[in-house]
VMD Tcl script that draws the C-alpha trace (Angstrom):
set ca {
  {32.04 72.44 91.45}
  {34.05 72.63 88.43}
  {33.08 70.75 85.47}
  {34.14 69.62 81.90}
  {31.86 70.57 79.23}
  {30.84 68.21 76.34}
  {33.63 66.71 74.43}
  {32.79 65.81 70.60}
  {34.95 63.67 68.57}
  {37.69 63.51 70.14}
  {39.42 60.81 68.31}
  {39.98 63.20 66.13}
  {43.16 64.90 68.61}
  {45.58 61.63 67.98}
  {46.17 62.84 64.31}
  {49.88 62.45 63.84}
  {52.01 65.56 64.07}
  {53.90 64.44 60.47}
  {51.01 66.29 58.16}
  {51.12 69.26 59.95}
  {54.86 70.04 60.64}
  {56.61 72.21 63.24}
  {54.03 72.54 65.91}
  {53.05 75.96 67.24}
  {53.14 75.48 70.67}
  {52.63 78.56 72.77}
  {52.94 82.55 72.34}
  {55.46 83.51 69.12}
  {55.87 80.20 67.93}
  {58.19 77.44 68.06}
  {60.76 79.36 69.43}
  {58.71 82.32 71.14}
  {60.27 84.83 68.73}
  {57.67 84.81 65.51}
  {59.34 83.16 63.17}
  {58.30 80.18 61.62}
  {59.35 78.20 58.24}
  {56.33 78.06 56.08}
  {56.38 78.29 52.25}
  {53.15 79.68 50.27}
  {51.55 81.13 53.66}
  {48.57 83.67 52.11}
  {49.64 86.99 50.94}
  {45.63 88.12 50.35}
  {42.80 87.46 51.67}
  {39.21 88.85 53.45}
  {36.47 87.86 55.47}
  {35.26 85.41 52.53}
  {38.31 84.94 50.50}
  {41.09 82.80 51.44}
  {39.69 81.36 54.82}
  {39.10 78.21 54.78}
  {37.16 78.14 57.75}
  {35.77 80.12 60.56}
  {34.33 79.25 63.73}
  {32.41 80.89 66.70}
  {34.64 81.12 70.06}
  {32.51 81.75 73.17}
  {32.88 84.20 75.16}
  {35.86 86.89 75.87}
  {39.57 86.33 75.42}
  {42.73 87.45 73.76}
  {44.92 84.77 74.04}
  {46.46 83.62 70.71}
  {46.12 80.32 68.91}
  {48.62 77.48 69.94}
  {48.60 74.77 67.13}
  {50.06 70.51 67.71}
  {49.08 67.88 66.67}
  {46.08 68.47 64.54}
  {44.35 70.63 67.07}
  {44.25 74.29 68.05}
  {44.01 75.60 71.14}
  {43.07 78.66 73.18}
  {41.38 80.13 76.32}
  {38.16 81.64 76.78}
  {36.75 83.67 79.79}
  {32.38 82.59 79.03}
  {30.19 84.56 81.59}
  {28.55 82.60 83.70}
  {24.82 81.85 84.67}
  {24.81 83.32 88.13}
  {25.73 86.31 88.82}
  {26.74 89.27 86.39}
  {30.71 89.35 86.15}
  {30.97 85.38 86.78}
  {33.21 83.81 84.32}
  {34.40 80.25 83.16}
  {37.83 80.35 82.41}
  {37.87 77.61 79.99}
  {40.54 75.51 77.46}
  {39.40 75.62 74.13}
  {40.06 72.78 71.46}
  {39.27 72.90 67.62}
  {40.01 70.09 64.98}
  {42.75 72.23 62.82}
  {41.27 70.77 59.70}
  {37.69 70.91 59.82}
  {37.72 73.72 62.47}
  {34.99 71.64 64.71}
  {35.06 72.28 68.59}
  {36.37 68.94 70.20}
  {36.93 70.33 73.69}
  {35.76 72.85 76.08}
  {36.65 72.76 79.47}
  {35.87 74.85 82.13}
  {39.64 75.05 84.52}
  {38.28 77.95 86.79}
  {35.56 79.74 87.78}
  {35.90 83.32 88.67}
  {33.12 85.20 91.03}
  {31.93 88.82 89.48}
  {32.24 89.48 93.29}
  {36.19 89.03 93.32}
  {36.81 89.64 90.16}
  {39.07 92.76 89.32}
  {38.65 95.73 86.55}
  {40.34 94.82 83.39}
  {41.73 97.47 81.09}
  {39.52 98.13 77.73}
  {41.96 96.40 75.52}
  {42.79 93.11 78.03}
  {40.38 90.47 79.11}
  {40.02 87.12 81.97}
  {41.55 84.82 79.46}
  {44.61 86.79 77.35}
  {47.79 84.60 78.27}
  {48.43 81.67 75.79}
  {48.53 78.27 76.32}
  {51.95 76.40 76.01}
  {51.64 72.54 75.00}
  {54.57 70.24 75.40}
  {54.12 66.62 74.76}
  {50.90 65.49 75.99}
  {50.48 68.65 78.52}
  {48.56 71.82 77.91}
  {49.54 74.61 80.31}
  {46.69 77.36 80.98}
  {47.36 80.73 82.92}
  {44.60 82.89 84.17}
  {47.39 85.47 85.97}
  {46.14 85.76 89.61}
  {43.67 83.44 89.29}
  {45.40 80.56 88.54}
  {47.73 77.81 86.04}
  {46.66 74.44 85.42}
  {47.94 71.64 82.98}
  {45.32 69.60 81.56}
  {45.89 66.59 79.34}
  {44.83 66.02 75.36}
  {41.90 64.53 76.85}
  {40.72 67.85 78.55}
  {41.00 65.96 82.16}
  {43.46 68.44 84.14}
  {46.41 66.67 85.99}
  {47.02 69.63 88.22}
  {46.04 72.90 89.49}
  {47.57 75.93 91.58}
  {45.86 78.67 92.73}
  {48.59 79.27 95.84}
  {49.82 82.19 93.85}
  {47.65 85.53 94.96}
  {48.35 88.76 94.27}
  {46.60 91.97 93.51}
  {46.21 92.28 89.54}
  {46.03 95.88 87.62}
  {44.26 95.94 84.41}
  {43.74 92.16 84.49}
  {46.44 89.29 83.30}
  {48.14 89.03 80.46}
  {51.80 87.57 80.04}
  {51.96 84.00 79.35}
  {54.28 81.29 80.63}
  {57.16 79.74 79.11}
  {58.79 76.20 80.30}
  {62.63 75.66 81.07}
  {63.17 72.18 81.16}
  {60.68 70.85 83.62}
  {60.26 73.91 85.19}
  {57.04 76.28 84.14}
  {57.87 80.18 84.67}
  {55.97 83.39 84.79}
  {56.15 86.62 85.64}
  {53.09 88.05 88.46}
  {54.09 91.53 88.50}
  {50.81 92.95 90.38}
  {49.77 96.48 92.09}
  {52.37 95.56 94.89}
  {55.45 93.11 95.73}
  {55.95 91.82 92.17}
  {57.52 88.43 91.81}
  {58.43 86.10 89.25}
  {57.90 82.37 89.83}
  {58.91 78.75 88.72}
  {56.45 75.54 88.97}
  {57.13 71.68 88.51}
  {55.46 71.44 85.38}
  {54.75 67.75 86.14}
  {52.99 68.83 89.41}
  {52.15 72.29 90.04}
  {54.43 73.28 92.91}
  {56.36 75.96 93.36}
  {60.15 75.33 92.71}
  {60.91 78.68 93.70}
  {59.68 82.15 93.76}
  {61.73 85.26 93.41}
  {60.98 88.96 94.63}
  {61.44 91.58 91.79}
  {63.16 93.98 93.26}
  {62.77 97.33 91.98}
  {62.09 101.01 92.87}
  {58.97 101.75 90.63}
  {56.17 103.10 92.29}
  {53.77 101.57 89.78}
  {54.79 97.87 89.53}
  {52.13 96.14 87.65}
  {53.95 94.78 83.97}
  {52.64 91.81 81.61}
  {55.59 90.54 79.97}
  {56.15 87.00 79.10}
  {59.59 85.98 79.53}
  {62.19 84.58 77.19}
  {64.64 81.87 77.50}
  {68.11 81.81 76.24}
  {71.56 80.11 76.86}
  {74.55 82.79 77.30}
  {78.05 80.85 77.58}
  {76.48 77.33 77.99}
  {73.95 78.72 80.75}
  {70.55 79.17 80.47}
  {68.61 82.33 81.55}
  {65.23 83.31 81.75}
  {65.07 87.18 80.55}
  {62.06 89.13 82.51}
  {61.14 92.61 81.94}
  {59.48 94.59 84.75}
  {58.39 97.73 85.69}
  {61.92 100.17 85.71}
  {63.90 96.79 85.39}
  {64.91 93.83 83.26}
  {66.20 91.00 85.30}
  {68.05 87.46 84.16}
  {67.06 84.56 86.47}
  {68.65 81.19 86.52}
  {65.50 78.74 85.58}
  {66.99 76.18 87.96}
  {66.56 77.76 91.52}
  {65.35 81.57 89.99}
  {68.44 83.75 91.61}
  {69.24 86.65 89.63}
  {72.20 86.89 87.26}
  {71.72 90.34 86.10}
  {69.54 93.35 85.96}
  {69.31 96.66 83.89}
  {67.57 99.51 85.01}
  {64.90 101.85 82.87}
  {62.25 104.36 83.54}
  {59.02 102.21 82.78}
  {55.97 100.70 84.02}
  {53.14 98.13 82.28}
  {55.86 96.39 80.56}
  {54.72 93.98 77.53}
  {56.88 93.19 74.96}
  {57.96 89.63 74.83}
  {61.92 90.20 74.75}
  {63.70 89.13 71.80}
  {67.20 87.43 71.79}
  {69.72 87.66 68.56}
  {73.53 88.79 67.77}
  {74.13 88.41 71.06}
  {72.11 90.76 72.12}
  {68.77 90.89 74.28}
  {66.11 93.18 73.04}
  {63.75 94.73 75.07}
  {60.48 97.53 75.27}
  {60.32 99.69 78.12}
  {57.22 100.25 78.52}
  {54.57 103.46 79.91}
  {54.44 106.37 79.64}
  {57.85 106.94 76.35}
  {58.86 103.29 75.54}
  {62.44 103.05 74.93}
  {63.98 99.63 72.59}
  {67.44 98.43 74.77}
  {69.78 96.42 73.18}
  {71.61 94.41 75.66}
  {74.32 92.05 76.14}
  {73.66 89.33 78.47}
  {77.18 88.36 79.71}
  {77.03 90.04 82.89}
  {77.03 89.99 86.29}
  {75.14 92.16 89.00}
  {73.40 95.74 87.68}
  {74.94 96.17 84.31}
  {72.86 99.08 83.26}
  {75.77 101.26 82.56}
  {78.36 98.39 81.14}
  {76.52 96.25 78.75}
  {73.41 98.08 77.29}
  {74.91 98.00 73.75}
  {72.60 100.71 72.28}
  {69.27 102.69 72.70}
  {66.55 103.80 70.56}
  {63.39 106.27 71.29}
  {61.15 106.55 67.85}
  {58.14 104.48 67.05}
  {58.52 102.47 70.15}
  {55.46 99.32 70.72}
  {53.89 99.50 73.89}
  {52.24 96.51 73.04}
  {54.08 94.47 70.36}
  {56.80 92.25 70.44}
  {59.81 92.83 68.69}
  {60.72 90.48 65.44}
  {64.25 90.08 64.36}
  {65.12 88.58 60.82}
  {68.97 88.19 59.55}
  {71.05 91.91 60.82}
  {67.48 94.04 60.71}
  {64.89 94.25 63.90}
  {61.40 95.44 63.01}
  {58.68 96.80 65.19}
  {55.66 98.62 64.93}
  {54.28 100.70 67.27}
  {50.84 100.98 68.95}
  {50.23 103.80 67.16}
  {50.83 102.16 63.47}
  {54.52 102.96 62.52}
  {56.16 100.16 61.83}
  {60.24 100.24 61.72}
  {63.16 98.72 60.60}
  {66.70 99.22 62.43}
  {70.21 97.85 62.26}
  {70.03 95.10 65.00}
  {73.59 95.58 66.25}
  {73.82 99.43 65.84}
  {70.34 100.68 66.14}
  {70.46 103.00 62.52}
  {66.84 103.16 61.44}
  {66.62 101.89 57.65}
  {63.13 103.35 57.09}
  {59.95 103.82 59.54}
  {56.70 104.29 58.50}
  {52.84 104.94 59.13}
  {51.22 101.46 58.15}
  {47.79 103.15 59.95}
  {45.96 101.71 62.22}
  {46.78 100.70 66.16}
  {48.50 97.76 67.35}
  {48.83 94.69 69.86}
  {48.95 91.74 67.75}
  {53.26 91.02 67.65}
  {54.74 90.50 64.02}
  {55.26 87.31 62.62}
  {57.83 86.22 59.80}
  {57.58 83.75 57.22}
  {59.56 83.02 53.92}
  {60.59 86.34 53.72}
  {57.63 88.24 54.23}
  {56.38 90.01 57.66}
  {52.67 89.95 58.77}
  {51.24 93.23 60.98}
  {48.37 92.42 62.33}
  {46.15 96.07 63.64}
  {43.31 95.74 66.20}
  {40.53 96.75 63.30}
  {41.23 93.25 61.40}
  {43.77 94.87 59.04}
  {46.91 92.82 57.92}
  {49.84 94.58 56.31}
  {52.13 92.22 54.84}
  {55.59 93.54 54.19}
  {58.84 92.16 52.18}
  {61.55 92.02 54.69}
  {64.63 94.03 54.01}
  {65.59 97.28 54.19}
  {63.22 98.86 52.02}
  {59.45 99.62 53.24}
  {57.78 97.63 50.51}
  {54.18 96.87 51.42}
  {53.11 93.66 49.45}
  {49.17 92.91 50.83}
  {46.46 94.93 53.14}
  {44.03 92.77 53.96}
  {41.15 92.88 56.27}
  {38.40 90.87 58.26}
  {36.31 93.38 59.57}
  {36.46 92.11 63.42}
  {38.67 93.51 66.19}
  {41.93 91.44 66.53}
  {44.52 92.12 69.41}
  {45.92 88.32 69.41}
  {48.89 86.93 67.55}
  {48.93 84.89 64.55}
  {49.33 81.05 64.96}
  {50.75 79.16 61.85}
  {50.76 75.20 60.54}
  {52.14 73.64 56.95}
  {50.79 76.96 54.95}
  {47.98 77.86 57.14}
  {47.32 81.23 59.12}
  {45.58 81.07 62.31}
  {44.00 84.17 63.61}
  {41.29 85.19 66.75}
  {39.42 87.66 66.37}
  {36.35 89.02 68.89}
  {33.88 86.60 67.44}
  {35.74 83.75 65.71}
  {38.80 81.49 64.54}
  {40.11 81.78 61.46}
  {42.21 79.24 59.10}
  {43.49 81.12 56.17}
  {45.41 80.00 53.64}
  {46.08 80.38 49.56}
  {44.13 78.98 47.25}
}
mol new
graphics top color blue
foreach p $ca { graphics top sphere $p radius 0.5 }
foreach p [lrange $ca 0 end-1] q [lrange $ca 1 end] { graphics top cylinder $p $q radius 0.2 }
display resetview
């Protein structure tokens, strides 16, 4: 039977939203493309400096922070008691001010039995939640989405959705009106689907159709309005599709040679931005006005140096930035692709970039941060590191960091 786990204080969550500004409310931000508007965010800071608290988080997991109302939240996969590879795929809540656990509660259980072989660098619990109003929407990939309340009581579950995951889970959902979408690109038959977010059914559910012969990708898909229409932009393995959110039929596609797609895409000038993926990621600018396959009409321009696997893509005024998985990071002409610099910041990299008051935050799986001054001259402005491995994104609120690492959660912020 599935249970909740203790609940403490929980008063605390009705906090009003005023104190803490623009909520954070699922993967990239606001507007799912890491930018936020933040003044006096930290520029230094270590595993004792500049963090104003840290706490504990149980368990595995590389979902990122998601921060509203006062309270963070994430997901957690916490082996079990049973057997060896049991898991409770749990919701995390922490008071944002005092960092103090309100909530943990446990939305699935997964059997060591059934449960599949995750790649080194993914775990059970990596997609992030997405809150909207009083909802919190959890994805476990294959093994199920839920939407709990503030409370931690969940309103509805679907588990309807089975297919066979490769290297685990890992792109998160995003919402289109009252419709909940996500990508399940799997070992076979990849499709990309649309809930009721008030109840859990399936609106629709659309076959990806492509020619790869490896079609397992974890990209989380990006909403944006071309001409007063709305389209959902999913990446794939050897294709990039637009799907209406209302009914999920496909406006257009471009085709690639690439597989294990992750890259959130990335929507500015006009122009869609997208990662190719395994094994030589290529960056695709394209224009989303048309119709049918557009691969050789509207891809605008290419690029094939310093590619992420991994990353997302950031875009700030005319110049998109990137950094590979490798540890160069790169800045290019967003509507002509001319490289203004690229360089070796060092170390690897998962974590996607984040922008705020003119400065851009790297984050490397060691615990390193890079902070650079945006423009179009590599200027590195802060290295600073926590000593624990950190593949999530940042979260931010008022002039507050939020960062997961393998052990903890960390609020950082300037003295």
């Amino acid at each position: 039977m599935l249970r909740q786990l203790p609940v403490a204080c929980f008063a605390i969550l009705v906090a009003t939203a005023a104190a803490h500004g623009a909520d954070w409310i699922g993967f990239r931000g606001p507007a799912g493309d890491g930018h936020v508007k933040a003044d006096g965010l930290p520029r230094t800071w270590n595993a004792s400096r500049n963090v104003t608290w840290k706490q504990p988080v149980p368990g595995q997991g590389w979902s990122s922070p998601v921060v509203s109302d006062g309270t963070v939240y994430l997901t957690a996969a916490v082996p079990g008691e049973q057997e060896e590879g049991d898991f409770s795929l749990q919701l995390l809540a922490y008071d944002e001010a005092s960092g103090e656990r309100l909530l943990s509660v446990e939305v699935f259980q997964q059997r060591g039995a059934d449960a599949p072989r995750i790649h080194k660098k993914n775990s059970h619990a990596s997609p992030t939640p997405l809150v909207q109003g009083d909802r919190i929407y959890v994805h476990f990939g294959h093994q199920g989405t839920a939407c709990l309340n503030r409370q931690g009581q969940v309103v509805w579950r679907n588990t309807s959705l089975t297919y066979k995951p490769v290297h685990g889970n890992g792109g998160s959902p995003v919402l289109a009106g009252d419709v909940l979408i996500f990508s399940c690109d799997g070992g076979s038959d990849p499709f990309i689907v649309g809930l009721d977010a008030a109840t859990g059914e399936v609106r629709w559910k659309t076959e990806r159709q492509t020619d790869a012969s490896r079609t397992f990708s974890f990209s989380t898909p990006t909403l944006i309005t071309v001409d007063g229409q709305q389209q959902v932009i999913s990446p794939g393995s050897n294709v990039v599709c637009a799907y209406d959110p209302a009914d999920g039929h496909e406006i257009w596609r471009a085709r690639y040679d690439g597989y294990s797609v992750i890259p959130k895409p990335v929507f500015a000038h006009g122009l869609v931005f997208i990662c190719t993926g395994y094994n030589r990621p290529s960056l695709l600018a394209i224009k989303p006005t048309g119709r049918g396959d557009v691969t050789e009409t509207h891809v605008a321009w290419k690029a094939g140096r310093a590619v992420p696997h991994t990353a997302s893509l950031l875009v700030v005024d005319d110049q998109l930035y990137m950094v590979s998985d490798g540890g160069v990071a790169s800045c290019l002409d967003a509507k002509t692709g001319e490289v203004h610099w690229s360089e070796r910041v060092g170390g690897k990299f998962s974590a996607s970039p984040l922008y705020a008051d003119g400065l851009i935050y790297l984050q490397d799986e060691d615990g390193t941060a890079t902070v650079l001054e945006a423009g179009t001259t590599y200027r590195v402005v802060g290295r600073n590191s926590l000593g624990e491995r950190t593949l999530a994104s940042y979260a931010v609120s008022g002039n507050a960091l939020f960062l997961r690492s393998d052990q903890h959660l960390y609020r950082i912020e300037a003295e």
